[in-house]
MMTF fields as JSON, N, C-alpha, C and O atoms, coordinates in Angstrom:
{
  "mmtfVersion": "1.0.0",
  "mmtfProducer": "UNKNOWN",
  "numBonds": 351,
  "numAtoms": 352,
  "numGroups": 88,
  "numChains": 1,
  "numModels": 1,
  "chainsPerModel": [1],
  "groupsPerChain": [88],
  "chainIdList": ["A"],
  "bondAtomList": [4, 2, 8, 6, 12, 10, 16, 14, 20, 18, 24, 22, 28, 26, 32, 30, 36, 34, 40, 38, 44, 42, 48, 46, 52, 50, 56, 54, 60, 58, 64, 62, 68, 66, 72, 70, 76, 74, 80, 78, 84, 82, 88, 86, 92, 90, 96, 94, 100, 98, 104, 102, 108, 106, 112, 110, 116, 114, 120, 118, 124, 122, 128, 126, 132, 130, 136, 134, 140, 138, 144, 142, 148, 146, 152, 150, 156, 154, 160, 158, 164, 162, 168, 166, 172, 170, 176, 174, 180, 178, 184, 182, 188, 186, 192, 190, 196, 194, 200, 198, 204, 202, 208, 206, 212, 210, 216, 214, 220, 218, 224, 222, 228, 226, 232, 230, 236, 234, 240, 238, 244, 242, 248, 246, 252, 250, 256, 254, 260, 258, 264, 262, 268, 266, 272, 270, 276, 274, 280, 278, 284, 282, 288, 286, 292, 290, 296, 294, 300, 298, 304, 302, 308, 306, 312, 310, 316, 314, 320, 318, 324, 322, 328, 326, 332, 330, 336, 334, 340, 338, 344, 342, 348, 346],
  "bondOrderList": [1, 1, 1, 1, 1, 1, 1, 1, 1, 1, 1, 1, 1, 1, 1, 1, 1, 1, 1, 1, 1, 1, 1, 1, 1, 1, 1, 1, 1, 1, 1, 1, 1, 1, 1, 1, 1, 1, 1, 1, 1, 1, 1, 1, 1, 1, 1, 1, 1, 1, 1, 1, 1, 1, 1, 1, 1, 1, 1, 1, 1, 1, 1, 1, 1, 1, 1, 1, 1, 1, 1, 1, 1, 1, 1, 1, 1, 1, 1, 1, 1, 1, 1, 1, 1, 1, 1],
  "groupList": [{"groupName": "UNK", "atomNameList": ["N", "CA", "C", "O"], "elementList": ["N", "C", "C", "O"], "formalChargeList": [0, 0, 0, 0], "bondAtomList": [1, 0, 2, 1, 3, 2], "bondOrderList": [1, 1, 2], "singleLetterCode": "X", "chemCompType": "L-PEPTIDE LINKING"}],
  "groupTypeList": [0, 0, 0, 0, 0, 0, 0, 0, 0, 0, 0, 0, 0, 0, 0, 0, 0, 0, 0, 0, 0, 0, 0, 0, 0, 0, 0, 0, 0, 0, 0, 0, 0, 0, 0, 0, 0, 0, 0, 0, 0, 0, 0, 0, 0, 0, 0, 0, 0, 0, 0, 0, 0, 0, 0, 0, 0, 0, 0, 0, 0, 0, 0, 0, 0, 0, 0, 0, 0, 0, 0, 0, 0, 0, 0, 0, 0, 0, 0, 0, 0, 0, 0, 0, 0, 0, 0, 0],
  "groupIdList": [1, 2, 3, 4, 5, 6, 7, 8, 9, 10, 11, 12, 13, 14, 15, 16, 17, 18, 19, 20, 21, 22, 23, 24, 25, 26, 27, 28, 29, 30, 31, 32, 33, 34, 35, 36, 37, 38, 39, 40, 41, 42, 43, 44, 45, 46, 47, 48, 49, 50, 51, 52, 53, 54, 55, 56, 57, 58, 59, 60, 61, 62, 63, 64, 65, 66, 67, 68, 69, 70, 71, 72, 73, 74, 75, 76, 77, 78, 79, 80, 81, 82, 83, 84, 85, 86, 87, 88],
  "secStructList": [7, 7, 7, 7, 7, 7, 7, 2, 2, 2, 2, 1, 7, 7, 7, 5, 6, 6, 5, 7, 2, 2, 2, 2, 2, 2, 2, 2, 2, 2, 2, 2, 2, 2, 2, 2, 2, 7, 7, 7, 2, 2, 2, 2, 2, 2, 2, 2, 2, 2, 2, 2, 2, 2, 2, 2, 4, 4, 4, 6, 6, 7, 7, 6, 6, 6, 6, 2, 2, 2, 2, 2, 2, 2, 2, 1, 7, 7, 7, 7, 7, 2, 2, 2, 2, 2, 6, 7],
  "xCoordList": [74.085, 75.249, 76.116, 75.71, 77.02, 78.348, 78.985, 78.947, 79.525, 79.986, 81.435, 81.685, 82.4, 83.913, 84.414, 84.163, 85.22, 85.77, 86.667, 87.289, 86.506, 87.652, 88.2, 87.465, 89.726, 90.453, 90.84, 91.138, 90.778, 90.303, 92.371, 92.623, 93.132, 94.396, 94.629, 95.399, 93.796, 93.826, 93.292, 93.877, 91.947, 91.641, 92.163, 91.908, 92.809, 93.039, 94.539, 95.746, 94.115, 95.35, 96.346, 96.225, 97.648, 99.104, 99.012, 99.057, 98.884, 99.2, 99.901, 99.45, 101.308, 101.976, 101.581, 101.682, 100.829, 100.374, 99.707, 99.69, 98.617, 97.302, 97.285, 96.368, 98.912, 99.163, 99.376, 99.7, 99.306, 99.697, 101.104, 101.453, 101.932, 103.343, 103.764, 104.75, 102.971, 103.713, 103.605, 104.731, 102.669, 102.14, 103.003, 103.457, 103.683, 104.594, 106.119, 107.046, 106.174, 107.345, 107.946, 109.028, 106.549, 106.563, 106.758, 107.239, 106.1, 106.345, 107.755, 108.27, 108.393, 109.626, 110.377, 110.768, 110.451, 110.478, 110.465, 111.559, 109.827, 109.323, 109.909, 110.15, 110.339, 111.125, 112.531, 113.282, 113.158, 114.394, 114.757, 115.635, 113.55, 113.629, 113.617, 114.1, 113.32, 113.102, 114.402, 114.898, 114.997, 116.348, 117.265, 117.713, 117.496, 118.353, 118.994, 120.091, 117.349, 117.06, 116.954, 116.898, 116.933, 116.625, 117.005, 116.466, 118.553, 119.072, 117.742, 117.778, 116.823, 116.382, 115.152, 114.082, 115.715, 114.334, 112.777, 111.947, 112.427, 111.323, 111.015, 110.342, 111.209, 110.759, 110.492, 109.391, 111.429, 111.595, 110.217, 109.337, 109.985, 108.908, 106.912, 105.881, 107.246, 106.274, 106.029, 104.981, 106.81, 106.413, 106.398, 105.654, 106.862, 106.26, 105.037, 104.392, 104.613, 103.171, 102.288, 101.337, 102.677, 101.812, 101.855, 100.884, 102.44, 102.364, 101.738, 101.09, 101.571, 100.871, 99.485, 98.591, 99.437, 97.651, 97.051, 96.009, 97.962, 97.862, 97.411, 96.254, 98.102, 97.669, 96.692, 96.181, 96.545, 95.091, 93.969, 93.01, 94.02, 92.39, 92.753, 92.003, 94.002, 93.431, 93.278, 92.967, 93.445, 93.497, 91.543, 91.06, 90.975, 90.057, 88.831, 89.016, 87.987, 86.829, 87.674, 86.932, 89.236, 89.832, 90.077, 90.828, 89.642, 89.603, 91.283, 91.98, 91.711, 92.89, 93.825, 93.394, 95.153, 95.784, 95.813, 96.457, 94.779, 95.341, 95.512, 95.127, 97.018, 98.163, 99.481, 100.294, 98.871, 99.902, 99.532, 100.124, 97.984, 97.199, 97.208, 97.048, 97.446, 97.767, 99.052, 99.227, 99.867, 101.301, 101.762, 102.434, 100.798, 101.277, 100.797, 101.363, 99.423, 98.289, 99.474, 99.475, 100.351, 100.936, 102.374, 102.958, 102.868, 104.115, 103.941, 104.813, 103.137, 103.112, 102.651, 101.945, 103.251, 102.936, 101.603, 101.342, 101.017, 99.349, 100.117, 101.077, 99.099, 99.374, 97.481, 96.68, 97.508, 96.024, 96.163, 97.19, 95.619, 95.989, 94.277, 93.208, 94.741, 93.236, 92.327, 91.181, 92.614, 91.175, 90.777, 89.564, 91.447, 90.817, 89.728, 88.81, 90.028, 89.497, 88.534, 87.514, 88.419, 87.344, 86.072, 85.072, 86.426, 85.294, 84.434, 83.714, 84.754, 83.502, 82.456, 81.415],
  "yCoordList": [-20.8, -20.675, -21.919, -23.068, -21.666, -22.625, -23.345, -22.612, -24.493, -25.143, -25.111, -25.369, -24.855, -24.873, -26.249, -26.686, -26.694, -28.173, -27.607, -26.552, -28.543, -28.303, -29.389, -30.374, -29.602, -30.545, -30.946, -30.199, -32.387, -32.623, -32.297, -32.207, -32.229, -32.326, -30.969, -30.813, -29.449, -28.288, -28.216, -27.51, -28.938, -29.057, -30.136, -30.14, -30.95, -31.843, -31.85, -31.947, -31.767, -31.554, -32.404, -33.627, -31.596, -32.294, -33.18, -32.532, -34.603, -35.26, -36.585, -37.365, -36.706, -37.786, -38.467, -38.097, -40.044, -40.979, -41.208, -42.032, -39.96, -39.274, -38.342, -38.113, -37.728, -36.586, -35.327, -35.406, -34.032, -32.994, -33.258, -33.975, -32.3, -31.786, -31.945, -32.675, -31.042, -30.514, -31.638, -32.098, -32.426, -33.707, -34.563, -35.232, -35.108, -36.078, -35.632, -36.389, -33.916, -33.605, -33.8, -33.947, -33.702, -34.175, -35.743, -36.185, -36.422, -37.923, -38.404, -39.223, -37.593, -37.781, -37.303, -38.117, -36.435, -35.847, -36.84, -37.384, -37.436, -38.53, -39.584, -40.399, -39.814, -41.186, -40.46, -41.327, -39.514, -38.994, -39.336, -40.023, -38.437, -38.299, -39.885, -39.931, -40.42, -42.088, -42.849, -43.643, -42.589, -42.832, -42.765, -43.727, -41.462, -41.032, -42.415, -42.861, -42.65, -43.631, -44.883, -45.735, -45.045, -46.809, -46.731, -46.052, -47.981, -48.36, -49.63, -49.999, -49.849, -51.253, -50.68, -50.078, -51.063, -50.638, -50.989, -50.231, -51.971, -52.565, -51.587, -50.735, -51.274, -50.474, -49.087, -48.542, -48.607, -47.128, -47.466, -46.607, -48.63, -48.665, -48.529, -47.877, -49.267, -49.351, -47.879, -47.913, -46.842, -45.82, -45.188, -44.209, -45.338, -44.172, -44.873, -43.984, -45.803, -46.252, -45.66, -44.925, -46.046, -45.157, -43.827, -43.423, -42.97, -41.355, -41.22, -40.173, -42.14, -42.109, -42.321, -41.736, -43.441, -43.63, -42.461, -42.038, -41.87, -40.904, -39.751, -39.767, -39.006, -38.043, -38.117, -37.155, -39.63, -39.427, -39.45, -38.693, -40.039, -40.235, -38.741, -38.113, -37.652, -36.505, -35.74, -34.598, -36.085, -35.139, -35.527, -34.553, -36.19, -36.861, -35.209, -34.248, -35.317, -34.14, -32.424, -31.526, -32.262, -31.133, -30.539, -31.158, -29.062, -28.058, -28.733, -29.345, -28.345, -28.463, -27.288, -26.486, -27.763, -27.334, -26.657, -25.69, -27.608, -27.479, -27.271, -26.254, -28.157, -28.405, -26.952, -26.549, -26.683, -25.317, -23.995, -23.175, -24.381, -22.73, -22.819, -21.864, -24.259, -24.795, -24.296, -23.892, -24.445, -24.106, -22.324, -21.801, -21.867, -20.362, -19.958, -18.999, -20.606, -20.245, -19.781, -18.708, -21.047, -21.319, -20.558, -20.132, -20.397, -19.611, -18.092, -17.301, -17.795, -15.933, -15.62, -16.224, -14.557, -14.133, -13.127, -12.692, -13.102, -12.422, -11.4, -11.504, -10.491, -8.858, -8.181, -7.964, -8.072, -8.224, -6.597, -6.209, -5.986, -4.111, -3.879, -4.456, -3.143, -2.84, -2.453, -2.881, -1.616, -0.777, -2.136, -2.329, -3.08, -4.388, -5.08, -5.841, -4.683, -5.164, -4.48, -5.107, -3.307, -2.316, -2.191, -1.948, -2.535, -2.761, -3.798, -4.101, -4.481, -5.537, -5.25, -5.896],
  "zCoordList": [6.608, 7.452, 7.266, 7.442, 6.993, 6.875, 8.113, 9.102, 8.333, 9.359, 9.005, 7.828, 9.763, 9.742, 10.572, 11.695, 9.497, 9.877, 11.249, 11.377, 12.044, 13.367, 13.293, 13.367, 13.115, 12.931, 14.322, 15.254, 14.299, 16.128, 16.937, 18.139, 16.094, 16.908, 17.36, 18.308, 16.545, 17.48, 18.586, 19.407, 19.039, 20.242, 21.12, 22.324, 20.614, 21.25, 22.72, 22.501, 23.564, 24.653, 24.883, 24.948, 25.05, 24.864, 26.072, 27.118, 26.241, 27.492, 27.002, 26.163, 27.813, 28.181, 28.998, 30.168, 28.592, 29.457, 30.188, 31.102, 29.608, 30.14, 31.372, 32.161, 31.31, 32.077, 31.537, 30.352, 32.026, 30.904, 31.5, 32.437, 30.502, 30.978, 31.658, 31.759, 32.887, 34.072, 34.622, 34.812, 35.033, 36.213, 35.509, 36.437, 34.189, 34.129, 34.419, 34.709, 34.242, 34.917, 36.514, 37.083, 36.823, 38.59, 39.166, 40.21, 37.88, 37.991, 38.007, 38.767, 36.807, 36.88, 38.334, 39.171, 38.415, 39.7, 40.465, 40.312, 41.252, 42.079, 41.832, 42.723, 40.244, 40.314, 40.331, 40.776, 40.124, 40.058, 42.104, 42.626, 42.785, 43.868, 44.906, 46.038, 44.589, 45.268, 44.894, 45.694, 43.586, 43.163, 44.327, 44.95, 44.549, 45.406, 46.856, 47.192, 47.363, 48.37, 47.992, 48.878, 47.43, 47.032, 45.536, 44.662, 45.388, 44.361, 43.136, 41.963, 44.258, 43.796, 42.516, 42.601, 41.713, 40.759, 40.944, 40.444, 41.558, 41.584, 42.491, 41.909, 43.767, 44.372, 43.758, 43.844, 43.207, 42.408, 41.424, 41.466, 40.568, 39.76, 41.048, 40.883, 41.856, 42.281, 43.413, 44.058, 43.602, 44.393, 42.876, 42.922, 41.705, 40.619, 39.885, 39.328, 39.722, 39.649, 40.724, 40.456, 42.095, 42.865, 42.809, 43.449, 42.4, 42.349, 41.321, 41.329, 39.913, 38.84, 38.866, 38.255, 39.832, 40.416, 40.568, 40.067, 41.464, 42.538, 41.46, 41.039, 41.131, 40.252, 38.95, 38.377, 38.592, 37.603, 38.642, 38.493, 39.382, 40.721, 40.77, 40.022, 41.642, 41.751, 40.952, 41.292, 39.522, 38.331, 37.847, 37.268, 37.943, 37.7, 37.76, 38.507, 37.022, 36.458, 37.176, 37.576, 37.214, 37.38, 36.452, 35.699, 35.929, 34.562, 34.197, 35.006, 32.481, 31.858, 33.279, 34.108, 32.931, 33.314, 34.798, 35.205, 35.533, 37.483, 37.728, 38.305, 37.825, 38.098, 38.489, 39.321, 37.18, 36.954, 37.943, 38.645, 37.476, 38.125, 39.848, 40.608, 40.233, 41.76, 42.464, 43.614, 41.455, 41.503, 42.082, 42.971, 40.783, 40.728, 41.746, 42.271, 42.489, 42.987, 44.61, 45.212, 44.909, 46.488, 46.206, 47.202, 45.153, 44.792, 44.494, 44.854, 44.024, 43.77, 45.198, 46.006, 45.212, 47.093, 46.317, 45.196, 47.672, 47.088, 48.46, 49.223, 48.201, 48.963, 48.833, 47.925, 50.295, 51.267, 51.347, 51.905, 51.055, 51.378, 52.659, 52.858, 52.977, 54.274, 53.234, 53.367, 52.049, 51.421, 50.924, 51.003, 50.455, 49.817, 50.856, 50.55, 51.939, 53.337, 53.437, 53.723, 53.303, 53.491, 53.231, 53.906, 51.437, 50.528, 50.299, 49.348, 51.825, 51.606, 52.929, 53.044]
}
């Protein structure tokens, strides 16, 4: 039986700054959003360091992609029918 080379950059997951995508899109987010309120950069740097803490500690032993499945999870409306109710 033959072994097939796995070239490590197909498995390897897309993360910016050891965030995926979405969680540095939110970072941004957070520094876009603190902008608004406070001209002073130092401050703007140190509440987006803390949101950065913040999300690797809660990103920490959480399956790929969370974030996203968290998202869809509180945004798609779910629909409860009685027979769903029934059958338990």
């Amino acid at each position: 039986m033959e072994r097939v080379v796995m070239y490590p950059m197909l498995t390897k997951e897309n993360k910016i700054t050891g965030l995926e995508p979405p969680d540095f899109l939110l970072l941004v987010g957070v520094y876009l959003f603190v902008f608004l309120f406070s001209k002073t950069l130092w401050v703007n740097l140190i509440v987006v360091l803390g949101a950065y803490v913040f999300l690797r500690l809660f990103k920490r032993k959480k399956a790929p992609r969370y974030t996203q499945s968290l998202v869809r999870f509180l945004v798609k409306p779910s629909r409860y029918t009685q027979a769903r109710e029934l059958d338990r």
